[in-house]
mmCIF file of the N, C-alpha and C atoms, coordinates in Angstrom:
data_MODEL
# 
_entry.id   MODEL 
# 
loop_
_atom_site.group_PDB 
_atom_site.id 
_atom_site.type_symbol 
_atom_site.label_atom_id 
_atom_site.label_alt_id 
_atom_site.label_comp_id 
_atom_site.label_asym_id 
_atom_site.label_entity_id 
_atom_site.label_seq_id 
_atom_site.pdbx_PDB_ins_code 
_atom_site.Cartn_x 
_atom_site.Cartn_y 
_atom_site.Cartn_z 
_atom_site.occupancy 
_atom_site.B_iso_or_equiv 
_atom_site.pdbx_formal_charge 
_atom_site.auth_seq_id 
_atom_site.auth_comp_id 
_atom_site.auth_asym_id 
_atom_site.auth_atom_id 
_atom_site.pdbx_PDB_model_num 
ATOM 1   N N  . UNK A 1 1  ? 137.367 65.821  131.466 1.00 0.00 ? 1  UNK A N  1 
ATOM 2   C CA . UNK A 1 1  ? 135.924 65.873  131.649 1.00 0.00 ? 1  UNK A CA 1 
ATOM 3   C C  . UNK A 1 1  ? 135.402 67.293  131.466 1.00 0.00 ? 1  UNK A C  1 
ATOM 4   N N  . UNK A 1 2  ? 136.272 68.438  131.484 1.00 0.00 ? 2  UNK A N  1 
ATOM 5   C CA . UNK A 1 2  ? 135.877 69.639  131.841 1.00 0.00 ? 2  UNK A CA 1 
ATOM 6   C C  . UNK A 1 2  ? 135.588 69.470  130.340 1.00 0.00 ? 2  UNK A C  1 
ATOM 7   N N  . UNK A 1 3  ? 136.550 69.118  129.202 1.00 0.00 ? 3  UNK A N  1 
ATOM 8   C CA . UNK A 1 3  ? 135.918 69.899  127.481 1.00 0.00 ? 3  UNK A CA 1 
ATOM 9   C C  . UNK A 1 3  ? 134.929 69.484  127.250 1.00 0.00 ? 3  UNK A C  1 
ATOM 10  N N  . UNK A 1 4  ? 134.250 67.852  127.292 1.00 0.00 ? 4  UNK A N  1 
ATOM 11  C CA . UNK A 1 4  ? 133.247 67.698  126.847 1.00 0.00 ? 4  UNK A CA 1 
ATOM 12  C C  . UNK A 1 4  ? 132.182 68.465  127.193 1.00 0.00 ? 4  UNK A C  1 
ATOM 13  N N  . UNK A 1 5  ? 132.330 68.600  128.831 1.00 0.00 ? 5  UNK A N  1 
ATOM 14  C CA . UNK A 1 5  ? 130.964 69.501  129.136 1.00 0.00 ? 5  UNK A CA 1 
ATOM 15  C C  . UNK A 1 5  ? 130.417 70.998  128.880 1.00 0.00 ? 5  UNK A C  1 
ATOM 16  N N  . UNK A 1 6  ? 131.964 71.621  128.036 1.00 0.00 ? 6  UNK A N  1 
ATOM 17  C CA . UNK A 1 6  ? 132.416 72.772  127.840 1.00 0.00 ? 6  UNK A CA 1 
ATOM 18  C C  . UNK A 1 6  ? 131.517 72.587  126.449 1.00 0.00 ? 6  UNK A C  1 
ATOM 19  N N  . UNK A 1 7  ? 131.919 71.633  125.407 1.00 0.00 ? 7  UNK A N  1 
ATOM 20  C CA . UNK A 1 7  ? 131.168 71.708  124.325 1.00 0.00 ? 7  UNK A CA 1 
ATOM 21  C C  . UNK A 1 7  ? 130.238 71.161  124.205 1.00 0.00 ? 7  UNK A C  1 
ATOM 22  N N  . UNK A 1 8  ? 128.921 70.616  125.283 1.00 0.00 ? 8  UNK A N  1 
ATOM 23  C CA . UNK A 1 8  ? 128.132 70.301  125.303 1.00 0.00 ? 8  UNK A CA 1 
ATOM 24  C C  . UNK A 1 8  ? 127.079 71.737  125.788 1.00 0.00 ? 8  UNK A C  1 
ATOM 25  N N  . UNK A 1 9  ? 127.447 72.414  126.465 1.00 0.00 ? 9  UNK A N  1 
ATOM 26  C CA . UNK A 1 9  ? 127.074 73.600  126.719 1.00 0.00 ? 9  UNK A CA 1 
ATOM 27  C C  . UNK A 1 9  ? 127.105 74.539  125.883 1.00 0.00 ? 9  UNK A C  1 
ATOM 28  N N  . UNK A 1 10 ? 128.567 74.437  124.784 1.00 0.00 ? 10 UNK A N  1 
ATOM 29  C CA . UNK A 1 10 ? 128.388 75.543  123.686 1.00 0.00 ? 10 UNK A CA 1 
ATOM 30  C C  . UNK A 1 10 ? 127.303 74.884  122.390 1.00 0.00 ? 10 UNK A C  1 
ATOM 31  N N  . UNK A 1 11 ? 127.144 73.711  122.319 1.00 0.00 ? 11 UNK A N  1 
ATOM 32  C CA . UNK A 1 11 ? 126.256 73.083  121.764 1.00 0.00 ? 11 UNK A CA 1 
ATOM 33  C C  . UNK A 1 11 ? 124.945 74.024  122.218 1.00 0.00 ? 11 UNK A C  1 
ATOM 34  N N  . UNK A 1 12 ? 124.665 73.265  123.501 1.00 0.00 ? 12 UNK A N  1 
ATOM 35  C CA . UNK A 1 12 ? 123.184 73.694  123.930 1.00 0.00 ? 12 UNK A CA 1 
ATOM 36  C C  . UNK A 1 12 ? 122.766 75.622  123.251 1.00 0.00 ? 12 UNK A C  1 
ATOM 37  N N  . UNK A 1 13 ? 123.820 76.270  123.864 1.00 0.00 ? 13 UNK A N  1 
ATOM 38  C CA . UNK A 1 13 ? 123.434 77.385  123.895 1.00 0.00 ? 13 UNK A CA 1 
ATOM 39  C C  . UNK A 1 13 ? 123.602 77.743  122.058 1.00 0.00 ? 13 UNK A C  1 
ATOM 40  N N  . UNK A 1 14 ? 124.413 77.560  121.155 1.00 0.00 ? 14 UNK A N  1 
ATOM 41  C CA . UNK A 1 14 ? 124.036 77.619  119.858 1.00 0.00 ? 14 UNK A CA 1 
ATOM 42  C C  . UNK A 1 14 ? 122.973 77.088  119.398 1.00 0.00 ? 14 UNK A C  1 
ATOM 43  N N  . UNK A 1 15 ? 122.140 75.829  119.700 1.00 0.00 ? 15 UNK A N  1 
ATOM 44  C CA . UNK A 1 15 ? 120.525 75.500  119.996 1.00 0.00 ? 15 UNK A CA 1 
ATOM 45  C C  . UNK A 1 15 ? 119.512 76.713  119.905 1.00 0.00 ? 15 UNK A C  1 
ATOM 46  N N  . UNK A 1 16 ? 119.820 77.044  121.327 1.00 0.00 ? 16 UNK A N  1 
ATOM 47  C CA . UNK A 1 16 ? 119.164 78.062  121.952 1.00 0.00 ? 16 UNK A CA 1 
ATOM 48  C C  . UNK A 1 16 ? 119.153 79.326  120.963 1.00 0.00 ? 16 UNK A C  1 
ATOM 49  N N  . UNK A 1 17 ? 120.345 79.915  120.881 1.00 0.00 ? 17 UNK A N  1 
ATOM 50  C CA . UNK A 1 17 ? 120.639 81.061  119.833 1.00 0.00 ? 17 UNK A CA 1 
ATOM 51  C C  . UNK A 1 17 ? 119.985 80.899  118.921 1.00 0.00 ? 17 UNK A C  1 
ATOM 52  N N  . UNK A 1 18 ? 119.856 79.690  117.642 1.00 0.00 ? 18 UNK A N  1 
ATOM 53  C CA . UNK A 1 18 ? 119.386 79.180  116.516 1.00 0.00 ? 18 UNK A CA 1 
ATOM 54  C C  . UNK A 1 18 ? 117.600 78.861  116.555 1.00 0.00 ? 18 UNK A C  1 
ATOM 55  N N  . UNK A 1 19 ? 117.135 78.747  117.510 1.00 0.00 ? 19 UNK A N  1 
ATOM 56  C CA . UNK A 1 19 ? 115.622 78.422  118.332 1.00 0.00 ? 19 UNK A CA 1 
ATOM 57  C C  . UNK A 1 19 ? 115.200 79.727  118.204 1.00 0.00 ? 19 UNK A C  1 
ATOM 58  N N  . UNK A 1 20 ? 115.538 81.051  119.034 1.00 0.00 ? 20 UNK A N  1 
ATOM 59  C CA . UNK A 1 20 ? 115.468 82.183  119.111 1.00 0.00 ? 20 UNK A CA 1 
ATOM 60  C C  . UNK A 1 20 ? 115.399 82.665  117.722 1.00 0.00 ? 20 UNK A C  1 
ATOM 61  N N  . UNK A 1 21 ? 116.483 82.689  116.900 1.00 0.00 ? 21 UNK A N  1 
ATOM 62  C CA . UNK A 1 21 ? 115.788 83.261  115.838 1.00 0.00 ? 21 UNK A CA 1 
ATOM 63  C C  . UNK A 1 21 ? 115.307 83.006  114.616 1.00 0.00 ? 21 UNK A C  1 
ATOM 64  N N  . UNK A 1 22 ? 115.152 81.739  114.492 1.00 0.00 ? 22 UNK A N  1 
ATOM 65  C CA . UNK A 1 22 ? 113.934 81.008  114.077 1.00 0.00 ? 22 UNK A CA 1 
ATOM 66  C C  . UNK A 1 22 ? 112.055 81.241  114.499 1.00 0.00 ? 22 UNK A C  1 
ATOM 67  N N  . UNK A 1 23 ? 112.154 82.018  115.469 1.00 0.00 ? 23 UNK A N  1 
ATOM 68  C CA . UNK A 1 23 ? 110.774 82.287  116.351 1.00 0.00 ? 23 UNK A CA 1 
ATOM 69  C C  . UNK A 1 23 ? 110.616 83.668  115.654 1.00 0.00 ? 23 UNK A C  1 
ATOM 70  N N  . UNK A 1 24 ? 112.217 84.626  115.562 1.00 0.00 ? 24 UNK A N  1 
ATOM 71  C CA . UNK A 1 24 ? 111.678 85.624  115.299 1.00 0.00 ? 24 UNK A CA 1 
ATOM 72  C C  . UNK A 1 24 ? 111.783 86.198  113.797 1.00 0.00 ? 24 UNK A C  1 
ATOM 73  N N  . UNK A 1 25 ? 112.236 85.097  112.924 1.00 0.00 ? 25 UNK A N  1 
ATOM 74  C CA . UNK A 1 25 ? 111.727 84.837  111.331 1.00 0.00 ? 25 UNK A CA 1 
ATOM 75  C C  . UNK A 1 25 ? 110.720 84.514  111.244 1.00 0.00 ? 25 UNK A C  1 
ATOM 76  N N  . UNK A 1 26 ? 109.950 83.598  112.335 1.00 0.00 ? 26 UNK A N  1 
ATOM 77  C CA . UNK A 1 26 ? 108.840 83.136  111.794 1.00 0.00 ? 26 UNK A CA 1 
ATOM 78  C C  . UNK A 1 26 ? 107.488 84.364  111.742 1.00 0.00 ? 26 UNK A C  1 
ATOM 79  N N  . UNK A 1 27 ? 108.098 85.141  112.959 1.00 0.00 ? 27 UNK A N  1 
ATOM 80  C CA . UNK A 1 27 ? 106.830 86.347  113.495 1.00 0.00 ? 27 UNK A CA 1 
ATOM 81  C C  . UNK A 1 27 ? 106.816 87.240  112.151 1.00 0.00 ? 27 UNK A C  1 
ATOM 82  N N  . UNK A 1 28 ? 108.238 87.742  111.664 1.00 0.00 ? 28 UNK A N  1 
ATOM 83  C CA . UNK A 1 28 ? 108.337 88.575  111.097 1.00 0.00 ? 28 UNK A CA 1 
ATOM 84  C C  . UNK A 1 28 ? 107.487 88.065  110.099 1.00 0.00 ? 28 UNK A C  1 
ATOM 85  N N  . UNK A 1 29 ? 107.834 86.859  109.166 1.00 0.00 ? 29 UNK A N  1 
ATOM 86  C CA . UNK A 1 29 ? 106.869 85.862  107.691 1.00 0.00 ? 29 UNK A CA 1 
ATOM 87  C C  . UNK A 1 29 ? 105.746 86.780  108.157 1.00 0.00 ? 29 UNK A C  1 
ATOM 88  N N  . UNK A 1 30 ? 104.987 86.084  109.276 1.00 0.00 ? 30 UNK A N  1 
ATOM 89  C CA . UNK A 1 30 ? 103.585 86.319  109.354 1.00 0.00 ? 30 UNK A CA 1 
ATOM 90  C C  . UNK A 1 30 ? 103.214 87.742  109.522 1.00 0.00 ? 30 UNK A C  1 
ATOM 91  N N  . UNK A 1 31 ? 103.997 88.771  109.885 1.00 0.00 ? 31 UNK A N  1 
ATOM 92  C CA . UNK A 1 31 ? 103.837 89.915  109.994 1.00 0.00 ? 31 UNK A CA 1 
ATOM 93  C C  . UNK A 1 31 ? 103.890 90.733  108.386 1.00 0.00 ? 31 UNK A C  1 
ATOM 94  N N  . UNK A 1 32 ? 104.776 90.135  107.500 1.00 0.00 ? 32 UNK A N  1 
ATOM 95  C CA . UNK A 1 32 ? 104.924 89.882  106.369 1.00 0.00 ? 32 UNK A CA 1 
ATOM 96  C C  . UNK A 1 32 ? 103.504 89.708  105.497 1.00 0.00 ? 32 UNK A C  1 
ATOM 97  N N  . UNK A 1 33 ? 103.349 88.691  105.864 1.00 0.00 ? 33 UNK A N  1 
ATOM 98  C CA . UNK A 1 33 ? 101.681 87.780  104.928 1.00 0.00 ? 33 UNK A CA 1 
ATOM 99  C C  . UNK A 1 33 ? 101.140 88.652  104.749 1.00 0.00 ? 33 UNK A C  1 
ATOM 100 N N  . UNK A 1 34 ? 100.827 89.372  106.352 1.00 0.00 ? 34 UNK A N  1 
ATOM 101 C CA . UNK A 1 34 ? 99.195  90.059  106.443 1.00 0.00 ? 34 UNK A CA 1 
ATOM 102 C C  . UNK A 1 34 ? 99.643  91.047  105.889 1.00 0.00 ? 34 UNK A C  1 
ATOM 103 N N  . UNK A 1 35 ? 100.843 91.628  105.609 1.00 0.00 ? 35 UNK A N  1 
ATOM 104 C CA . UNK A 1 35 ? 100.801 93.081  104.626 1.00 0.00 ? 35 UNK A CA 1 
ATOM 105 C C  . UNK A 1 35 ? 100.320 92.922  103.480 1.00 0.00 ? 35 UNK A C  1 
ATOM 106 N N  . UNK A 1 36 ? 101.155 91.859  103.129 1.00 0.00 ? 36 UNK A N  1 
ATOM 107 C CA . UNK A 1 36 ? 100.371 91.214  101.888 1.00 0.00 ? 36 UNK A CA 1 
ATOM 108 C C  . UNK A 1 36 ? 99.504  90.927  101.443 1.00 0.00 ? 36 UNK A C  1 
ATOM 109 N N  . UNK A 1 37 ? 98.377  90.594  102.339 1.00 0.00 ? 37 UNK A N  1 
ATOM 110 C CA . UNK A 1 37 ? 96.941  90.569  102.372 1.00 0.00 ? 37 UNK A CA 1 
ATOM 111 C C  . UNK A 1 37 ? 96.236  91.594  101.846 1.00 0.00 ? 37 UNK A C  1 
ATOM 112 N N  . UNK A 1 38 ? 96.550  93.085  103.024 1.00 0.00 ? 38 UNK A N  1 
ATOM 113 C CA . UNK A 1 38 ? 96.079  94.162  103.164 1.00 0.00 ? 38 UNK A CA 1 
ATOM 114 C C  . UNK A 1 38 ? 96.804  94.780  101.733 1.00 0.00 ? 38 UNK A C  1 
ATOM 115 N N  . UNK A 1 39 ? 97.857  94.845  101.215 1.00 0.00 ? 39 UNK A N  1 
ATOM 116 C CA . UNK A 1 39 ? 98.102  95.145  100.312 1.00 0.00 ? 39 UNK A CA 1 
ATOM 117 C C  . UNK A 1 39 ? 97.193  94.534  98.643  1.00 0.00 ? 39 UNK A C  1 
ATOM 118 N N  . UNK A 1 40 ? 97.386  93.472  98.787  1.00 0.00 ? 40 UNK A N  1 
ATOM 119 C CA . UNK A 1 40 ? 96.225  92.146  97.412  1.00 0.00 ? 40 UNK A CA 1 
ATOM 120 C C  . UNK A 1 40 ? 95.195  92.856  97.987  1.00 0.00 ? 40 UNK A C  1 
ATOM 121 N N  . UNK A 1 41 ? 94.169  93.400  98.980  1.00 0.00 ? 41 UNK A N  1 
ATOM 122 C CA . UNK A 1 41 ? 92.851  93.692  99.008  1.00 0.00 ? 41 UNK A CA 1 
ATOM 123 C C  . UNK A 1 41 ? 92.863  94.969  98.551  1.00 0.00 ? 41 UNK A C  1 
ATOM 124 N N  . UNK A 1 42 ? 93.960  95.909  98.463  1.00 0.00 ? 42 UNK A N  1 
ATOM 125 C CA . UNK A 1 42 ? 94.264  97.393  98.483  1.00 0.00 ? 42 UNK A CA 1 
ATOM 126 C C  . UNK A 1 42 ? 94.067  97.528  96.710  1.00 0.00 ? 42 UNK A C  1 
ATOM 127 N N  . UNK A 1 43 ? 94.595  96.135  96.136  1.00 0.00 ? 43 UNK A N  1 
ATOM 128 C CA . UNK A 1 43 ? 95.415  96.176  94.718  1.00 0.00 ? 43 UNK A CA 1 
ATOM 129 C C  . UNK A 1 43 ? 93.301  95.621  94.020  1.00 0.00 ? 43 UNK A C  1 
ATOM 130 N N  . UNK A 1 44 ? 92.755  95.068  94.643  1.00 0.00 ? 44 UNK A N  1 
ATOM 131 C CA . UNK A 1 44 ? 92.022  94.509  94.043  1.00 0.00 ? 44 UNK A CA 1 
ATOM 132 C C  . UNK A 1 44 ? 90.926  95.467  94.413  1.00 0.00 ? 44 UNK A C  1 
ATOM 133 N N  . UNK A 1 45 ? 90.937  96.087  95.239  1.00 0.00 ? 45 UNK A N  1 
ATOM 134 C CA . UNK A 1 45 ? 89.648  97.134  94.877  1.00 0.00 ? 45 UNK A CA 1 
ATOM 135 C C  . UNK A 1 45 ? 89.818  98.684  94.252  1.00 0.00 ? 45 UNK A C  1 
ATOM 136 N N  . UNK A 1 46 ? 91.089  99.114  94.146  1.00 0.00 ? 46 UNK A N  1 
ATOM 137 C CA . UNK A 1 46 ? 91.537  99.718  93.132  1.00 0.00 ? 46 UNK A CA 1 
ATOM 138 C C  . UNK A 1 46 ? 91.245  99.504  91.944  1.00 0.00 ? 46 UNK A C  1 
ATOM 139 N N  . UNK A 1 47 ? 91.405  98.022  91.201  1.00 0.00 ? 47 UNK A N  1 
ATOM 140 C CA . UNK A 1 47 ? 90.907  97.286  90.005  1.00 0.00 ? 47 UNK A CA 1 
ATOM 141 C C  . UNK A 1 47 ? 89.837  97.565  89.837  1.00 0.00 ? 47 UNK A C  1 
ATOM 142 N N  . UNK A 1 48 ? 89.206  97.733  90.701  1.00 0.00 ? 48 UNK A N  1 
ATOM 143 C CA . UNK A 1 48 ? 87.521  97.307  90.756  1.00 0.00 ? 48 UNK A CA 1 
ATOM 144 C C  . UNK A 1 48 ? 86.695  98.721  90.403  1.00 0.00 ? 48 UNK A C  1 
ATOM 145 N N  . UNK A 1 49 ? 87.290  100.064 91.070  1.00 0.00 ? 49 UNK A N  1 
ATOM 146 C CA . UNK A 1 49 ? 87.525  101.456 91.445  1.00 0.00 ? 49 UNK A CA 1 
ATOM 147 C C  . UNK A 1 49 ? 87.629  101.860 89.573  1.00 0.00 ? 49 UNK A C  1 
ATOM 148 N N  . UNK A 1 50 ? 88.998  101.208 88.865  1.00 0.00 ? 50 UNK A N  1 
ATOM 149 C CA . UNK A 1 50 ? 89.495  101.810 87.734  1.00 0.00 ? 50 UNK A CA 1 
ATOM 150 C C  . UNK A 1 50 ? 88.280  101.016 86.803  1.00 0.00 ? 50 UNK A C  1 
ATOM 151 N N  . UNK A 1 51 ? 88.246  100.309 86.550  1.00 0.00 ? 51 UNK A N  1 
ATOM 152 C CA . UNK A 1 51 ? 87.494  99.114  85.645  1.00 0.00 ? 51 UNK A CA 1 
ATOM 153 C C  . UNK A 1 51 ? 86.422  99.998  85.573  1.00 0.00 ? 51 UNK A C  1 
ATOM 154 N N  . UNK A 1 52 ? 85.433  100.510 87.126  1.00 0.00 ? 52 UNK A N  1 
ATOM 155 C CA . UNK A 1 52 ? 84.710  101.206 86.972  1.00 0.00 ? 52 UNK A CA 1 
ATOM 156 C C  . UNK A 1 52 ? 84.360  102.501 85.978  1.00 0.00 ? 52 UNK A C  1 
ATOM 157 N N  . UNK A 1 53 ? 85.508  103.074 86.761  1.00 0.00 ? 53 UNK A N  1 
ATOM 158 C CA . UNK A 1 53 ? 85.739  104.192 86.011  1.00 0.00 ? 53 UNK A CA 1 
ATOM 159 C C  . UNK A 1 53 ? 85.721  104.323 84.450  1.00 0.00 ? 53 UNK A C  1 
ATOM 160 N N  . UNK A 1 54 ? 86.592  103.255 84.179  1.00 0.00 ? 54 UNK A N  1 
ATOM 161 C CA . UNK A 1 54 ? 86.722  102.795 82.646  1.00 0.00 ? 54 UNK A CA 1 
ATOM 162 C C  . UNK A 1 54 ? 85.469  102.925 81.760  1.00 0.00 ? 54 UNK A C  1 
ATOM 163 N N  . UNK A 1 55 ? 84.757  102.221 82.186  1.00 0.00 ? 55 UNK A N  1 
ATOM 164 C CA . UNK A 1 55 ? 83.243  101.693 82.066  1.00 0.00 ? 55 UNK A CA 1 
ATOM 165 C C  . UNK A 1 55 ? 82.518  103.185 81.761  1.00 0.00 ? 55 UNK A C  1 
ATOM 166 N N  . UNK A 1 56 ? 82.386  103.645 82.743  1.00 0.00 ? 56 UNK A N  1 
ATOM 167 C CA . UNK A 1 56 ? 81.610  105.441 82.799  1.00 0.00 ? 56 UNK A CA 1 
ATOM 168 C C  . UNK A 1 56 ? 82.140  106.263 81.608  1.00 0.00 ? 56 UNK A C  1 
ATOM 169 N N  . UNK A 1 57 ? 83.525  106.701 81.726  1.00 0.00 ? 57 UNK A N  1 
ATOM 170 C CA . UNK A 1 57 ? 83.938  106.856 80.484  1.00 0.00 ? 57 UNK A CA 1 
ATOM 171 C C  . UNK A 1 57 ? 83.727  106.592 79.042  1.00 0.00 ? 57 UNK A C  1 
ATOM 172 N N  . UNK A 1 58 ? 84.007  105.035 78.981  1.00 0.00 ? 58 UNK A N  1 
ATOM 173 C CA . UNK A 1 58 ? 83.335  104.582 77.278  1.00 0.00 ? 58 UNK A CA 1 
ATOM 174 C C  . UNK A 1 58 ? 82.352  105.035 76.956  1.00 0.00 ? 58 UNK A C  1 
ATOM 175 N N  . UNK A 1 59 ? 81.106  105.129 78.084  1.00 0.00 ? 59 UNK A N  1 
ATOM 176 C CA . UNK A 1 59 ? 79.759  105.388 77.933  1.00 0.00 ? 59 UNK A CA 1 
ATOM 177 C C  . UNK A 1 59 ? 79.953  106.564 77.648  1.00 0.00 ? 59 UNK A C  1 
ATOM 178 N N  . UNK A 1 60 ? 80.654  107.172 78.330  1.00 0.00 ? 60 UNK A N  1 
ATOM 179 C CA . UNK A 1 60 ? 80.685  108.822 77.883  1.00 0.00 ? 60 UNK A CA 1 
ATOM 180 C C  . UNK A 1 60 ? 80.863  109.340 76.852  1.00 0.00 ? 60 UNK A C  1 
ATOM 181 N N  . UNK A 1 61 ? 82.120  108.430 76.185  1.00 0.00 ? 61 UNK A N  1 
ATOM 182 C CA . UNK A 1 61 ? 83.101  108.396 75.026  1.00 0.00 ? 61 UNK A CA 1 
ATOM 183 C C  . UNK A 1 61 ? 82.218  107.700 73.703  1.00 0.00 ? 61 UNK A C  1 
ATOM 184 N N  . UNK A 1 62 ? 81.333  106.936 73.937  1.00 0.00 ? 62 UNK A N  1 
ATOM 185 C CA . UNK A 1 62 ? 80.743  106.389 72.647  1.00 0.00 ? 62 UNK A CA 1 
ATOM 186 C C  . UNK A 1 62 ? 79.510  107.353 71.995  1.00 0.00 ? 62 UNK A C  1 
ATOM 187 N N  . UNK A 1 63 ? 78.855  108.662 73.185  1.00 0.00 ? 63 UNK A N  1 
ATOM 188 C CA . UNK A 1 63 ? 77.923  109.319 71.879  1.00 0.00 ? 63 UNK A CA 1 
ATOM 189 C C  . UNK A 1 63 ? 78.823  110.339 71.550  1.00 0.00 ? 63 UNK A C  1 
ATOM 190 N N  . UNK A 1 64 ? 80.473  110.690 71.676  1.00 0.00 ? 64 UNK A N  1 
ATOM 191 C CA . UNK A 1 64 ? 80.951  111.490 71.364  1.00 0.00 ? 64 UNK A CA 1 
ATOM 192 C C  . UNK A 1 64 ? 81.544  111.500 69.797  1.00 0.00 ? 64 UNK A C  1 
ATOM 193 N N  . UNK A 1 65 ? 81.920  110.650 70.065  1.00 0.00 ? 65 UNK A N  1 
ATOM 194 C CA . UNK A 1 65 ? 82.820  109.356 68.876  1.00 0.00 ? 65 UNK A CA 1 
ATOM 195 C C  . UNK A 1 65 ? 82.007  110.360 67.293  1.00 0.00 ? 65 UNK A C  1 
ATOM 196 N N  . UNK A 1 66 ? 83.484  110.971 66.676  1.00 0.00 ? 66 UNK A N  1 
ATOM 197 C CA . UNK A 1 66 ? 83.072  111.295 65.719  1.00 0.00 ? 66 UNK A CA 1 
ATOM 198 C C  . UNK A 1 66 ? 82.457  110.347 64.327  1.00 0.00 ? 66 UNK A C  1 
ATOM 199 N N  . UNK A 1 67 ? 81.914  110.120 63.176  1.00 0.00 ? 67 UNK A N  1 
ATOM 200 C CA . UNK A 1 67 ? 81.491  110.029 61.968  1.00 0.00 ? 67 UNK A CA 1 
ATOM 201 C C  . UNK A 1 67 ? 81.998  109.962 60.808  1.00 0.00 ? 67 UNK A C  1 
# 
């Protein structure tokens, strides 16, 4: 009687172990995402920043434009 309850307990607690860090993969993902977020918003107004820039330039660049 003693093994079963022996490996019903090492059961439980490998559960437990496997529960645990499953909780703390999941935090990390989401801690993850939002970089990702903040990073895609970082990447897309940069775009927005250069494109600009781009823009000012040509204008600059087209009464220069030799003949």
């Amino acid at each position: 009687m003693l093994w079963p309850m022996f490996a019903i307990a090492l059961g439980f607690l490998g559960l437990s172990v496997l529960a645990v860090l499953a909780v703390r993969v999941f935090l990390e993902v989401r801690r993850l995402s939002s970089q990702v977020v903040l990073a895609s918003r970082r990447i897309t107004a940069a775009s927005a920043d250069l494109e600009a820039a781009a823009v000012d330039l040509a204008r600059a660049g087209h009464g220069v434009r030799p003949q």
